[in-house]
C-alpha angles and dihedrals in degrees: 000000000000101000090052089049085054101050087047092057090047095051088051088052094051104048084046081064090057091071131140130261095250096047138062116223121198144135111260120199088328100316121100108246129202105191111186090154110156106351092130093257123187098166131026107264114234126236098057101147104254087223095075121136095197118018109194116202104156133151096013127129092263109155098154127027110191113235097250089047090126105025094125096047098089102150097048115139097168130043122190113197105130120129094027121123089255119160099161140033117190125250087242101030091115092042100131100026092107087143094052120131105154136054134168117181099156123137095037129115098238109158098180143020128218113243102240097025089125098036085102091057107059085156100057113127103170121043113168123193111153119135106045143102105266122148098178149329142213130259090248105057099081100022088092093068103074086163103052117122101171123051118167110189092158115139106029140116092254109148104163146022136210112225089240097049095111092037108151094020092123099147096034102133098171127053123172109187087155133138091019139125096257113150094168145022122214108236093236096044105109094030097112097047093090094159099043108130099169136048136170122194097153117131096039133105115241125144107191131014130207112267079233107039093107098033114129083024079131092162098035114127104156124066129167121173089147123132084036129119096247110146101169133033130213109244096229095043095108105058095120098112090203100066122128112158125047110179106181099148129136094031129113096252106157101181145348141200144272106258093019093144106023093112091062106077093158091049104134098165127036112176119190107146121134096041136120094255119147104170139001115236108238120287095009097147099037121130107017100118093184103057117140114153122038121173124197112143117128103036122117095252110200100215097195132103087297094067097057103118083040093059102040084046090053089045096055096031108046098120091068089046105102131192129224093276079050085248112152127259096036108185123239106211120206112242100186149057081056081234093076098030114138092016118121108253088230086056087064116104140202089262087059096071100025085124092061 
C-alpha cells in the first residue's frame, strides 16, 4: 500500500516538472500548484500537469477561455481567474471540475452567466464574482451549489433580483450584494438562505425593505445596508437575536422607532451617522448590554424638549459614542433651536430646558 501511495507521489513530482515556461509548477502545502499568475496570458499555455490541485491563473490578459479549456483538469479543487478581461464563460467550461470547491472569478467584465454554467461543480463553497459587469442572472444559475457558503456578487450591475434567485443555497453563510443598482428587494429573497451569517446590501440604492425581507436569518450577525436611500424602516425588521454589527450610515432615515433594537440583546455596533435623524425615540438603546460602538455624527440633532432621553443617553453613554475616526467620546452637536446650533448636546444643561 505504501509502496503504491509512494509511486503515485513520484509520478506527481515528476509531471509538475513537465510545466510551461510561463508557469511555475510546484506542491504547496500538499496540493499540486500550477501558478501561471501575471505573466500577460492570452491563451492558456499548454503543458500544465493535468494532475494540478489549484491552477492559478490571476491578473493575465485572458478574454476567451475554449469550452474544453480544463478538460483535463479533473482533480482540480481551487480556480484562480480573477482579474483577467473575461465577457463569456461557456456553458461547459467546468465540465469535468466535479472536485471544485473554489472559484474565484472577480475583476472581469463578465456581463452574463450560462444557465447551467455551475451545474458540473455541485461542490463548490466559495464562488466570487465581484467586480464584473452582471445585470442579472437566472434562477437557475446557482441552484446547482447546495454546499456554497460564500457568494460575492459586489460590484456589479445587478438591479434587480428574482425571489428564487438563491433557491437551494441552504448553507450559504456569506452574501455580498453590495455596490449595485438594487432599488428593491423581493420579500422572500433571502428566505432559503437558513445559515447565512453575513450580508452585505451597502452602495445601492434602495428606499424602503420588506418588513420581512431578513425574517428566519436565525444565524445572521452582519449586516450592512449602509450608503442606500432608505428613509423609513419597518418596525419589526430587526428580529434576528445574533446580530452584532448594524451598519445603517449614510442613508435618509428620518426617524425610527421605540424598541427598534430590543430584539437584539448581542448588538455591539450600531452605526447610523449621515441620516436625516432628528430625535430618538425614548429608550432606544435600553437593554442592549453589549453595546460598544455607536455612531451618530452628521445628523440634524434637534436639541429642544423633545431630545431629552437623547441627551441623558449621550451623557451617560459617551464613551460608546464614536467620531468619525471611531475615537470615544464623539460629540453629538445640536443642529436646532439656532440658539444651540454647533454646541455639543452633552454640553447642554438643566437650565437649558427649564422651560420643558
Amino acid at each position: 500500500m505504501w509502496g503504491f501511495t509512494i509511486s503515485i507521489l513520484l509520478l506527481s513530482l515528476e509531471s509538475l516538472r513537465a510545466c510551461p515556461d510561463e508557469c511555475r509548477c510546484e506542491d504547496k502545502a500538499g496540493v499540486p500548484t500550477g501558478d501561471c499568475e501575471g505573466r500577460g496570458l492570452y491563451s492558456l499555455p499548454p503543458g500544465i500537469p493535468k494532475e494540478v490541485g489549484t491552477l492559478i491563473l490571476k491578473n493575465n490578459s485572458l478574454d476567451h477561455l475554449p469550452s474544453d479549456s480544463f478538460v483535463n483538469f479533473t482533480q482540480l479543487q481551487t480556480l484562480h481567474l480573477q482579474r483577467n478581461w473575461l465577457v463569456t464563460l461557456p456553458v461547459s467550461l467546468f465540465s469535468s471540475q466535479s472536485q471544485l470547491t473554489v472559484l474565484y472569478l472577480y475583476g472581469n467584465r463578465l456581463t452574463s452567466l450560462p444557465d447551467h454554467i455551475f451545474t458540473p461543480v455541485p461542490k463548490l463553497e466559495r464562488l466570487h464574482l465581484s467586480g464584473n459587469q452582471l445585470a442579472h442572472f437566472s434562477d437557475a444559475v446557482f441552484a446547482p451549489l447546495v454546499k456554497l457558503k460564500t457568494l460575492l456578487l459586489s460590484g456589479n450591475r445587478l438591479q434587480a433580483l428574482s425571489p428564487n434567485s438563491f433557491q437551494n443555497l441552504q448553507k450559504l453563510r456569506v452574501l455580498s450584494l453590495s455596490s449595485n443598482k438594487l432599488t428593491s428587494l423581493h420579500k422572500d429573497l433571502f428566505r432559503p438562505l437558513r445559515s447565512l451569517r453575513v450580508c452585505t446590501l451597502n452602495n445601492n440604492q434602495l428606499a424602503q425593505l420588506p418588513e420581512s425581507i431578513f425574517r428566519g436569518l436565525h444565524d445572521l450577525y452582519w449586516l450592512t445596508l449602509a450608503h442606500n436611500s432608505l428613509r423609513h424602516l419597518p418596525v419589526n425588521l430587526f428580529q434576528q437575536k445574533q446580530i452584532k454589527h448594524l451598519y445603517l450610515y449614510s442613508n435618509q432615515l428620518q426617524s425610527l422607532h421605540a424598541g427598534q433594537l430590543q430584539p437584539l440583546p448581542d448588538l455591539q455596533t450600531v452605526k447610523l451617522n449621515g441620516n436625516q435623524l432628528e430625535v430618538l425615540p425614548s429608550g432606544f438603546f435600553a437593554n442592549l448590554p453589549k453595546l460598544s460602538t455607536v455612531t451618530v455624527y452628521d445628523n440634524p440633532w434637534r436639541c429642544d424638549c423633545s431630545s431629552s432621553y437623547m441627551r441623558g443617553w449621550v451623557r451617560d453613554h459617551g464613551q460608546l459614542v464614536k467620531s468619525q475616526g471611531l475615537q470615544s467620546g464623539g460629540a453629538v452637536m445640536c443642529d436646532s433651536p439656532t440658539q444651540v446650533r454647533g454646541l455639543p448636546m452633552a454640553n447642554l444643561t438643566d437650565a437649558d430646558f427649564s422651560h420643558c
